[in-house]
N, C-alpha and C positions, 0 to 999 in steps of 0.2 A: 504494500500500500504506500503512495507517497504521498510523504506530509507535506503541505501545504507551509510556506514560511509567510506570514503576512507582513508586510512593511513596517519597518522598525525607525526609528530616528537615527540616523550617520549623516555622517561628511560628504559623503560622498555624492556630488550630485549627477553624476551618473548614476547611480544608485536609484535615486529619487525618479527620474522620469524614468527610468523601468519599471518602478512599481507605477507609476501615473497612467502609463502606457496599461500594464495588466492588471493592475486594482483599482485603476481610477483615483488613488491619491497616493501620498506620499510625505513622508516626516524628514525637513532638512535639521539635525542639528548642529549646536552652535552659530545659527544667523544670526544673531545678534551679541553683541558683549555681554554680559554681567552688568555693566556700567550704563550701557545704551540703555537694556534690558528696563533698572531699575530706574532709570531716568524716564523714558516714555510710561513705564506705571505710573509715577508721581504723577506726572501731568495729566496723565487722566483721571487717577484719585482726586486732583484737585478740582477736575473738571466737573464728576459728578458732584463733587462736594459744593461745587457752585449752582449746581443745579437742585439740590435737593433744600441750599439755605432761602434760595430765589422760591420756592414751591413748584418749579417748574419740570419733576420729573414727569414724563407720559409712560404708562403703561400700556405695551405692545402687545397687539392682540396674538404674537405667536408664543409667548409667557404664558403658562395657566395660574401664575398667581404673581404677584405685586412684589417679590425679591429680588429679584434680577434689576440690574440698573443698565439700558439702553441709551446709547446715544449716536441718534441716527447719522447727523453729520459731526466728524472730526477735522475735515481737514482743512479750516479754516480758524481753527482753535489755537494753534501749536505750528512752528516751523517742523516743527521735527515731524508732525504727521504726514508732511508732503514730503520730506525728502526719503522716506521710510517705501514711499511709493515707486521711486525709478530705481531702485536696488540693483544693480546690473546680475546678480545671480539670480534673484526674484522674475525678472524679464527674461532672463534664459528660460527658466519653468514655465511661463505663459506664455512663451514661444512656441517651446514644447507642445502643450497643450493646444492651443488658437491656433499655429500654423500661418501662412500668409495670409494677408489682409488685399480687398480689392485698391488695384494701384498702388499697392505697399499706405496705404492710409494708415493714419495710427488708431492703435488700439483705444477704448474710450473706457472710463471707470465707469460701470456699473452701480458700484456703491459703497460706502466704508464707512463703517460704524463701529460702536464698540460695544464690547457684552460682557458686563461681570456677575458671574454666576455667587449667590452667595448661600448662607449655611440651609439648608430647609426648602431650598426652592426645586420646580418637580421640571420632568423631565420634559422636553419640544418633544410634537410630533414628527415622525418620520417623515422627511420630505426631499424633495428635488430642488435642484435654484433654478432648473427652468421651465416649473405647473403651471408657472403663467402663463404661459406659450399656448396657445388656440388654434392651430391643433396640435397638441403636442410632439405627435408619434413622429412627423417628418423631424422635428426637432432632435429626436434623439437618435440619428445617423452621424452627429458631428458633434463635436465641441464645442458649445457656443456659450461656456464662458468658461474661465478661468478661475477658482475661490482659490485667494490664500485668509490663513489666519494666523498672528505672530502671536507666541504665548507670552505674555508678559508675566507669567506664572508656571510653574509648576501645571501642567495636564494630567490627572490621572483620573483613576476614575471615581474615587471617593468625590473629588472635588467638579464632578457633572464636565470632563473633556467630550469632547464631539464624540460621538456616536455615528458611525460609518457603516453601510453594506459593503464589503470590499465585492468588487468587482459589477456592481448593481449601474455603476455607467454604459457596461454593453448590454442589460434589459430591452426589448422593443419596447417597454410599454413601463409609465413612471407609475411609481408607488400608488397603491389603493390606501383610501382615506377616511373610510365608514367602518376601519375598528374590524374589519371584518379578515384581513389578514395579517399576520406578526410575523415581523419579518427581524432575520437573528442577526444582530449588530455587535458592535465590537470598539470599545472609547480607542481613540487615534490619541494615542500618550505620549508625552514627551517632555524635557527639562525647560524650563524658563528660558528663553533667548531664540527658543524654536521655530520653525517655518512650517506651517502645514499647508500644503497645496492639491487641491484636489480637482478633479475636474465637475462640472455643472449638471451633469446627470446625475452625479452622485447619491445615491440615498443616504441620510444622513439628517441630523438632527443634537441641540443639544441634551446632555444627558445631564440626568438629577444630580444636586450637591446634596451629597448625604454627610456631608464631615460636620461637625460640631464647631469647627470654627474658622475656616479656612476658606476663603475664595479664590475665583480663578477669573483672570481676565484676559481677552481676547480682541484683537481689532482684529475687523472683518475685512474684506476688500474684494471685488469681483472686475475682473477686467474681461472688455469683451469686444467682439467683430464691431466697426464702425455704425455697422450696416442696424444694429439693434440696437433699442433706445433706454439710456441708460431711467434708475428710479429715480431719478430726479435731476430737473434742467438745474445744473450748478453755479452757471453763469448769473443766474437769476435767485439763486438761493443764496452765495456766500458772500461776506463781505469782504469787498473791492481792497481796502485798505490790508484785511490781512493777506489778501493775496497777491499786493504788489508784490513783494520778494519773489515768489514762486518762478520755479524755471520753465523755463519753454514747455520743456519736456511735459512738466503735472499739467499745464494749462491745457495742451493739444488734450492729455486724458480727461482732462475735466470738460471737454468740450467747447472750449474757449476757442478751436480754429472755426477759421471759415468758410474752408474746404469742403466741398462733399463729391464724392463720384467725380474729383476733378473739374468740379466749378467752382470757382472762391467769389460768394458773393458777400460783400465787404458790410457788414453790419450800421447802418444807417440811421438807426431810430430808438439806439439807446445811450444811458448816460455815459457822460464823458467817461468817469472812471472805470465803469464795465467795459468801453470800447478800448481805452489803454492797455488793457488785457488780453483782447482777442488778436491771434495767430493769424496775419495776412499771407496771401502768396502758397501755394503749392510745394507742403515739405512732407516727405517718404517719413514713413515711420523709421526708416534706418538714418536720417539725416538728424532728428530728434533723441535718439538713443545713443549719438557718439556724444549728447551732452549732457546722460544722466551722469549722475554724481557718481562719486565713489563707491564703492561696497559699504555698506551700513552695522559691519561686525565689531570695527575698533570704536 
């Protein structure tokens, strides 16, 4: 009989799109320092903490109870959340997965939020990141997005880590959702500073914090084909001023170019400081990646 080795956290990222390729995700460890690691936690401890003294938390309706702290947009919060986004070994992996883009267009963010699971809170439903899709089924012949998630903690399974189908990205048909089939999952574990990458058909979901006192947190991120529209117009949601710094690069993801299918039609009828931001002119997504930043480990 042969065992089965399911994907484990290494260095190795070779390693990682092998398993991406035949289980649909994949655990990079060490992507992040200790020092980055505890430094992007803070700031988003801080972040919730500003949100919960404001009364300003929402509870998300994929949470079955009020523990969890959600925060749907980060990357206009924190420099660090956007340079965390052009990672050049991160972009390898969702190169990996996406494959070419029409006209080498760049890739667009989908979404990126943050999830910290806390002591008592129950488990997400099983699900897909592309059920929204109408009609599904052609959808799941291809890749059509890319999920990473950076642990800024400890992943295990006490502490409610994702919950994974390995290999449930090559299924014809996404998860059933009337309770009516249980499907055998498996927490995706790994050390604080870790890269989880999975692909978008993936089954999967978060799993229950059963520990007594220990949370785990998570920034989400979905990167995807131009062609699909991300959950939210960015340009129109974040503020101008924290995004001045922002490099080229985050901006085309964020959907700040003007590009589409090789027409750039030049943004006319919004404010000044929104148009200072948008990407004129016909740039490859390879022309944009020789000016992500450095690696994000030290």
């Amino acid at each position: 009989m042969t065992t089965i080795v399911l994907p484990r956290p290494t260095g190795n990222v070779e390693q990682v799109e092998s398993d991406l390729t035949e289980f649909g995700y994949g655990i990079l460890s060490g992507h992040l320092s200790p020092a980055l690691t505890a430094e992007v936690r803070g700031i988003l401890g801080a972040e919730i903490a500003k949100e919960e003294a404001a009364g300003a938390v929402r509870e998300a309706y994929t949470d079955r109870d009020a523990k969890n702290r959600r925060l749907l947009t980060v990357v206009d919060r924190h420099p660090r959340f956007q340079e965390l986004l052009e990672d050049p070994t991160l972009l390898r992996l969702v190169a990996h997965l996406l494959g070419p883009s029409y006209l080498d267009e760049h890739y667009l963010l989908h979404s990126y939020s943050a999830n910290v699971t806390r002591p008592g809170s129950a488990a997400m439903g099983i699900h897909a990141d592309i059920d929204y899709l109408r009609p599904a089924a052609p959808y799941r012949t291809f890749p059509a997005f890319a999920q990473v998630i950076w642990f800024l903690d400890d992943f295990d399974e006490e502490v409610g880590a994702t919950r994974v189908v390995p290999r449930s990205h090559l299924y014809p048909e996404g998860p059933v959702k009337d309770g009516s089939v249980t499907y055998e999952s498996v927490p995706a574990e790994g050390p604080a500073g870790s890269l989880l990458v999975f692909d978008g058909r993936l089954f999967h979901g978060t799993g229950a914090n059963v520990s007594p006192d220990r949370e785990r947190a998570g920034l989400i991120a979905g990167y995807i084909q131009p062609c699909l529209r991300p959950l939210a117009h960015y340009p129109s949601l974040l503020d101008p001023r924290a995004m001045a710094g922002a490099s080229e690069f985050v901006r085309q993801l964020l959907g700040y170019g003007t590009v589409n299918v090789g027409f750039d039609q030049p943004w006319r009828h919004v404010r000044a400081d929104v148009a200072e931001l948008a990407v004129g002119g016909r740039r490859t997504l390879e022309d944009t990646r020789r000016q992500a930043r450095p690696e994000t480990r030290d």
